[in-house]
C-alpha positions in Angstrom: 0.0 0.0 0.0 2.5 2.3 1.3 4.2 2.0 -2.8 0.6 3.2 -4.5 0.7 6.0 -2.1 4.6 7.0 -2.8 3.5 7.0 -6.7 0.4 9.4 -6.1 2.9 11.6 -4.0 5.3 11.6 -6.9 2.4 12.1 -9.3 1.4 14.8 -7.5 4.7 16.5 -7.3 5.3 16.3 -11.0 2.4 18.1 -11.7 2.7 20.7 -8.8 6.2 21.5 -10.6 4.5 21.9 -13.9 2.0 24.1 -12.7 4.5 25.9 -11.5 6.5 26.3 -14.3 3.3 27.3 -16.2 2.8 29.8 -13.4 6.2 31.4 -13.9 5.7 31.5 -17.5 2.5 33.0 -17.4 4.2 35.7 -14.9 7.1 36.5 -17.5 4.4 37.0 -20.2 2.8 39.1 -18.2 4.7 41.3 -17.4 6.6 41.1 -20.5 2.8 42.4 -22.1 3.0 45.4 -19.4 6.7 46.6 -20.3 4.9 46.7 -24.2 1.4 48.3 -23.4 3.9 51.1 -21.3 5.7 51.8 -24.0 2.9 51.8 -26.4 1.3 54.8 -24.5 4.5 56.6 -24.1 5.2 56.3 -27.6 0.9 57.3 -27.8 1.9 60.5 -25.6 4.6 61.6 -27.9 2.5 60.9 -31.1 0.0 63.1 -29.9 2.0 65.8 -28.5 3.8 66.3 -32.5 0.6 66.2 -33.5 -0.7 69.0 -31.3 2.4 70.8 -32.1 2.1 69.9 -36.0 -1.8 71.6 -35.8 -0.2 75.0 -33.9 2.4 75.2 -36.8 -0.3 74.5 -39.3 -2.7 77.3 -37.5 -0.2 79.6 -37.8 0.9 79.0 -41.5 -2.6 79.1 -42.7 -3.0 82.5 -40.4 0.1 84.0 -42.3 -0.8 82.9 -45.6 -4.3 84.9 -45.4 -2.6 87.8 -43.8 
């Protein structure tokens, strides 16, 4: 008896240390996807901001042009 219970331990090891790993993979992805959605709205930020600054320039050309 005491082998069957040695091989669900061991069973039941194996596939607590898979989980695990799975775990810790799923944690790199993670936070992997967070480093990439931060830069995405930085690089967003800046985008806009040339944009803004674009439309000023804009404004004013079309201002001096009628003037």
């Amino acid at each position: 008896m005491l082998g069957l219970g040695n091989a669900r331990m061991n069973q039941l090891e194996a596939e607590n240390r898979r989980l695990r790993a799975e775990l810790l993979a799923q944690t790199q992805r993670a936070e992997a996807q967070s480093r990439i959605i931060a830069n995405l709205r930085r690089e967003n930020a800046t985008a806009a901001l040339q944009l803004t600054q674009l439309a000023a320039v804009a404004t004013v050309a079309t201002q001096q042009a009628q003037a």
